[in-house]
Each structure stands twice: as structure tokens, then as C-alpha cells.
C-alpha positions in Angstrom: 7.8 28.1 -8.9 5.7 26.5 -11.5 3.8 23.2 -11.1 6.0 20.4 -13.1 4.2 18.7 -16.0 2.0 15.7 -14.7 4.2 12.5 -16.4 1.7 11.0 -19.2 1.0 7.3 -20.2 1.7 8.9 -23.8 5.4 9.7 -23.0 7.3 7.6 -25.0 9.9 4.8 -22.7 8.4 6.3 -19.5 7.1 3.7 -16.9 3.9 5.2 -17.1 4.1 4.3 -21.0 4.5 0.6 -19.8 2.7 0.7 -16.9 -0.3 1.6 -18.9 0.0 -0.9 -21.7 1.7 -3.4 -19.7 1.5 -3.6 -16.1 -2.2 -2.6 -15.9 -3.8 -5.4 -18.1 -1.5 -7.9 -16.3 -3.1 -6.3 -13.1 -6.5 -6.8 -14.2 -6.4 -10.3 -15.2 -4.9 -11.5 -12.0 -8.0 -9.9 -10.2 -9.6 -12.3 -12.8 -8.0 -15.2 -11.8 -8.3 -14.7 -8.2 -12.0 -14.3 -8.4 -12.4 -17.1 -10.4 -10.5 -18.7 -7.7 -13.3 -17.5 -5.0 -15.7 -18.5 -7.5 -14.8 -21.8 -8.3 -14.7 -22.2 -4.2 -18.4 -21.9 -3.6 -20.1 -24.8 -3.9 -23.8 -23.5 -2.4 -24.4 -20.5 -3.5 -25.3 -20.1 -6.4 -26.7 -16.5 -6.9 -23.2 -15.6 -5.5 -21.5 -17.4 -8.3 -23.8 -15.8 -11.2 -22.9 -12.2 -9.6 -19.6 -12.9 -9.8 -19.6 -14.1 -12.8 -21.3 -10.9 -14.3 -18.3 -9.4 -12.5 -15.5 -11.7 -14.2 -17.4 -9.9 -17.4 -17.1 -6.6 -16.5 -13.4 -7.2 -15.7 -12.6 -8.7 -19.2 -14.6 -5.9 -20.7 -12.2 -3.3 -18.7 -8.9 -5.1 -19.4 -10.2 -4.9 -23.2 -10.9 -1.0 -22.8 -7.2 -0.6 -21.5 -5.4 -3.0 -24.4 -7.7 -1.1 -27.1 -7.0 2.3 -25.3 -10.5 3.3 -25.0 -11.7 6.4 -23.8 -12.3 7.3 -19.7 -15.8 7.2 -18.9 -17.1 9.4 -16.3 -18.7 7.3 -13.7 -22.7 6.7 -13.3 -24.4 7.5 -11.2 -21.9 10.0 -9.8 -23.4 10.0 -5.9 -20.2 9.2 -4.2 -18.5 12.5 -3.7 -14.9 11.0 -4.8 -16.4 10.2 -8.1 -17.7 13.4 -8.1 -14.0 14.8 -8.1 -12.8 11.6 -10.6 -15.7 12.9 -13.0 -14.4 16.5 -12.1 -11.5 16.1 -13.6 -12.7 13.9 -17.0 -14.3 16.9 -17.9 -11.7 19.6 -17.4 -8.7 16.8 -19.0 -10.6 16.6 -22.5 -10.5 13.7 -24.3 -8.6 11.2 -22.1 -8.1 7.3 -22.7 -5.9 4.9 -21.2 -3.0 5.0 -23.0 -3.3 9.0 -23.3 -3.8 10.4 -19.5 -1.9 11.7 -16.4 -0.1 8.2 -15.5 -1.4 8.6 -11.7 -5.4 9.8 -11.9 -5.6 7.0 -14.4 -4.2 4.8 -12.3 -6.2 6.2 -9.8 -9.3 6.1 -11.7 -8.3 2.5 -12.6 -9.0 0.8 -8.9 -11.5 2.9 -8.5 -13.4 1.9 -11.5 -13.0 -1.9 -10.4 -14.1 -1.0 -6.5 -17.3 0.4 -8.3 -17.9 -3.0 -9.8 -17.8 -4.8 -6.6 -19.7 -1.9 -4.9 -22.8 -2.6 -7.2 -23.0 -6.1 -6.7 -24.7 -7.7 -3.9 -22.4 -10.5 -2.5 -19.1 -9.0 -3.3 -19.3 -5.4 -2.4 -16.3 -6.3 1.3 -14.1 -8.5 -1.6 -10.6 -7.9 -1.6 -9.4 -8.9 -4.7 -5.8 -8.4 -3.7 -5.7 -9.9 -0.1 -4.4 -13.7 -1.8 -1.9 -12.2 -3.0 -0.9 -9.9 0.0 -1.5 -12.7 2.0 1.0 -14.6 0.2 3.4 -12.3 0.2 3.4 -12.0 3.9 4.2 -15.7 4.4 7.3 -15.5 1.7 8.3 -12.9 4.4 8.5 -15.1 7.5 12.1 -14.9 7.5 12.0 -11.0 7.6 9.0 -11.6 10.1 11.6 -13.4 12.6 14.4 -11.3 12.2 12.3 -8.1 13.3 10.2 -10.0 16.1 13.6 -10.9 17.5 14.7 -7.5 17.1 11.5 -5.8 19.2 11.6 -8.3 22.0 15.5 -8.0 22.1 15.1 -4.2 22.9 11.3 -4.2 25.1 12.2 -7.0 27.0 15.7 -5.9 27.7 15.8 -6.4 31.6 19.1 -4.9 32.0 18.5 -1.7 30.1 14.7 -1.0 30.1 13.5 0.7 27.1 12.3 3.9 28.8 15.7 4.1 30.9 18.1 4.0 28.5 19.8 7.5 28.1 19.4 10.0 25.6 22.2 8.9 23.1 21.4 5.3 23.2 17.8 6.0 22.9 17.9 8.3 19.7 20.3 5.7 18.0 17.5 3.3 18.9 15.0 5.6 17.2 17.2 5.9 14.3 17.5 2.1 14.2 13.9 1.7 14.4 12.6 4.3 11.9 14.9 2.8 9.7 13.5 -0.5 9.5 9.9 1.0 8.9 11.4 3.0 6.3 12.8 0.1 4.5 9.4 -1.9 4.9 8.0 -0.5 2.1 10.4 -2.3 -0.1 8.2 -4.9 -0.7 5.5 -3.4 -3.1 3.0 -5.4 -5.0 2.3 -3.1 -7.6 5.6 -2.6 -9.3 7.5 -5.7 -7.9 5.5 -8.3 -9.7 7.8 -10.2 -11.2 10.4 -11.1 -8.1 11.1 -14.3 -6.9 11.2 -15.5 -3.4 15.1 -15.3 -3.2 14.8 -11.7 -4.7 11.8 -10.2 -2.0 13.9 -12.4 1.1 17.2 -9.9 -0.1 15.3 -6.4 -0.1 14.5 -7.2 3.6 16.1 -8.2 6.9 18.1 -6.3 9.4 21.6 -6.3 7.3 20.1 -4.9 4.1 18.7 -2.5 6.0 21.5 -1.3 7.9 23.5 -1.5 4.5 20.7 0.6 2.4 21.2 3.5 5.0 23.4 5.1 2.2 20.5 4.9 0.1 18.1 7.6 1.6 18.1 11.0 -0.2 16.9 12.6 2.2 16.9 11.8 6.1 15.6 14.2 8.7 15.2 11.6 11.4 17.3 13.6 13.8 15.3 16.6 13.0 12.2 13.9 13.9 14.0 13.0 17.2 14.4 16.5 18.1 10.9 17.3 18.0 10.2 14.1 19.5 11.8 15.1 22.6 10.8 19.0 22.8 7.5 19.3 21.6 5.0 17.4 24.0 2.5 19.2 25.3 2.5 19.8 29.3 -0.1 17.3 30.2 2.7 14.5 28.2 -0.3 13.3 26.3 1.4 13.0 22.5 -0.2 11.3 19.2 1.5 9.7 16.2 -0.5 9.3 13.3 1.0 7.0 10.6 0.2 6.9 7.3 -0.1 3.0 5.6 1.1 2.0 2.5 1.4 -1.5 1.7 0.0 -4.4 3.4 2.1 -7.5 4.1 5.7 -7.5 5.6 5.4 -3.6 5.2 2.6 -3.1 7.4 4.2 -5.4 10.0 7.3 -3.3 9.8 4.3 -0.1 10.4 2.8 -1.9 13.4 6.2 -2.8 15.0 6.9 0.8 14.8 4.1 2.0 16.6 4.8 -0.8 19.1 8.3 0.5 19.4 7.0 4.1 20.1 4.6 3.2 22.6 6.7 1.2 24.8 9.7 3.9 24.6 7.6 6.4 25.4 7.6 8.5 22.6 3.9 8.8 21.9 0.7 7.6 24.2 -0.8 7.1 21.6 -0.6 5.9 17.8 -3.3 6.3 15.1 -3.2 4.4 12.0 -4.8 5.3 8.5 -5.3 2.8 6.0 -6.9 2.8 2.5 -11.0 2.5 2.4 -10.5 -0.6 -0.5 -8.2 -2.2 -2.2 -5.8 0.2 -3.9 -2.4 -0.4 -5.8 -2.6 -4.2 -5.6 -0.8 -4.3 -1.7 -2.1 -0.9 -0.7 -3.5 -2.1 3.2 -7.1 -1.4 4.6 -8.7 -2.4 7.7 -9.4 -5.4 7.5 -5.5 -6.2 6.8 -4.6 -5.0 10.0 
């Protein structure tokens, strides 16, 4: 089968069309006005607030570059070996710019440029420039928050029906119940839902919606998952879960109540999670959210 056509930020009326030439700059300035934020905080430090100031600059100078649809610079010096593969790629794409690339390596290339900036600075190198806004979402989420805290004590701290006792029907549709919530976590995303209200994120989340949005999923093997669940520990019943992160926030409670959930059914003895290295895709999380 052949390899489908990357989707460009050239096609005309695609998302990645206004994703570049919209959603990007919009992106860029609100890491501006956060930092300026931090900036305007620190009242002592002063070499601090000059570095970050020379970083403010270099974040104009990019939004700028994406507006004007400049060219994709390779990066310098090229020592890290995932710029290696970014610079890789520059060179085999031709002549790429903003507003004329694969949509995702230049988005991609896009957080990556802006880690770089904080990387080569002194004092701002562990900055999240995103965690304000992740933070904030988190609290818009309390009701959510409740709703699914209620839900996990409700079935751990059952004293009629243990979690580990119940039998094999109740406990799949309890699976199923559970792996559907984290599914519908990542409803909340940062980097395409930036122009929501409060009302709007409180009605993509909470237990109706996401027994309603079952419907929704194109493709569920969750009974397939519950299958191998059961029939494919190994002898010594040691079993690990590895879950990939996506967004911080309300999402990555949902994650974390998950792997709650599996622990105390006895599902898994152990869960490993695997966040992003920096900040990515505006509410990707990293350690430091968890």
C-alpha cells in the first residue's frame, strides 16, 4: 500500500492552512505574554529579567518569520541528536517555509525551535511556557475533577463488593467504564480548543457525556484489551502497563485515575508513565506536571 501524502500547510481550506497562518502566531504570542508575565514578576533579579527579555525578542522575531512565511532554518549548532534528525529532514524537504511544509514536522519543528531558545539561556532553560495556561485549565475542570474522584472512591472503596472480588462480567463492564473515561480525557486539548469557554470545556467532560459519546468511537477494541488483560500474564503474575501521555490538565488526571484504577483491580502490578521531555503542543504534559 503506498504511504498517503503528508497534508501540507499549502493546501488550500485545510487546518493545516490555518493552523499555520492562524493558530501558530496566536500560539506564539501567548508564550509572549506569559513570559512577560514571569518577567514582570521578578522584582530581584535582574540578569534574569534581561535574559528574558532577549528571549521575548527572539519570540517576536519567530512569530514574524511565521506571519512573513520565512524559510526553515536548520538548527545551530546541531549537537542534540533530535535536531540532528529535524536538520535531516530540512535538507532532504528542499526549500521549506512556514506556510509551505508538512503541517506536522513544522509544527514539530515549531516547539522545538522555541525549547532551543530557552535551552540557551541561563535562567530559563526548566520554563514551561504553557504550565499557566494548563494550570488554568485544570482548575475550570474541578467539576469534572469531582465527578471522577467520586467515581474512583465509589468503586475502590466499595466494601460490599471489593474491587478485586467482583466477578468476571461486572469486572470487564468496569474496565470498559473506566477505559472509557480516560479515553474521553483527552477531550480537553489546548492546542486546538483555544477559543472555548468555561461552559463549553465543563460539557465535553463529566460522566454523562462520556457515557453518551460512547457512540462516538470509530474504533473500540476494548474487549479485545480485556481479553488479553485476563490471558496474557506471565506465570510469576508480575504484569506492566505502560501509558502513553498526551495532554496535561483534566486529561492527565483522567491518565493517572486510570492507572489507579488498574492497580487496585488487579490488572497490572505495575504502571509506567511517559510524558513529553518539554513543553509540546501547548497542553502536551511532562514531568514536572505530574
Amino acid at each position: 500500500m503506498p504511504t498517503a501524502r503528508p497534508v501540507w500547510t499549502s493546501d488550500e481550506g485545510t487546518m493545516a492552512q490555518e493552523t499555520a497562518k492562524s493558530r501558530w502566531p496566536k500560539i506564539v504570542s501567548g508564550i509572549i505574554d506569559d513570559l512577560e508575565v514571569e518577567i514582570d514578576a521578578l522584582r530581584i533579579c535582574l540578569p534574569q529579567r534581561a535574559e528574558g527579555r532577549a528571549i521575548v525578542h527572539h519570540l517576536h522575531t519567530l512569530r514574524e518569520e511565521i506571519k512573513s512565511d520565512a524559510a526553515l532554518r536548520p538548527f545551530e549548532p546541531a549537537t542534540n541528536p533530535g535536531i540532528t534528525g529535524y536538520n535531516k529532514q530540512l535538507a532532504e524537504g528542499g526549500d521549506l517555509s512556514w506556510h509551505k511544509s508538512p503541517w506536522l514536522f513544522a509544527e514539530c519543528y515549531l516547539y522545538r525551535y522555541v525549547q532551543e531558545i530557552f535551552s540557551r539561556s541561563q535562567h530559563w532553560q526548566g520554563y514551561d511556557v504553557f504550565k499557566r495556561k494548563k494550570d488554568s485549565t485544570l482548575i475550570k475542570s474541578q467539576n469534572a475533577v469531582k465527578q471522577t474522584a467520586d467515581w474512583l472512591t465509589r468503586m475502590v472503596m466499595d466494601a460490599v463488593k471489593p474491587i478485586k472480588e467482583l466477578d468476571t462480567e461486572a469486572a470487564r463492564l468496569l474496565f470498559i467504564e473506566a477505559t472509557a473515561l480516560a479515553l474521553w480525557g483527552n477531550a480537553t486539548d489546548l492546542s486546538l480548543l483555544t477559543n472555548l469557554s468555561l461552559e463549553d470545556i465543563q460539557k465535553l467532560q463529566g460522566q454523562k457525556n462520556i457515557e453518551e459519546s460512547q457512540r462516538n468511537i470509530v474504533a473500540n477494541d476494548t474487549d479485545l484489551v480485556w481479553q488479553y488483560l485476563q490471558s496474557g500474564k506471565p506465570s510469576n503474575g508480575d504484569c506492566r502497563i505502560d501509558i502513553i501521555l498526551d495532554n496535561a490538565g483534566f486529561e492527565l488526571y483522567t491518565d493517572l485515575l486510570y492507572a489507579s484504577y488498574l492497580l487496585e483491580s488487579g490488572l497490572t502490578t505495575s504502571v509506567v508513565l511517559h510524558a513529553k521531555c518539554f513543553p509540546w503542543f501547548v497542553s502536551d504534559a511532562t514531568p514536572e506536571d505530574i
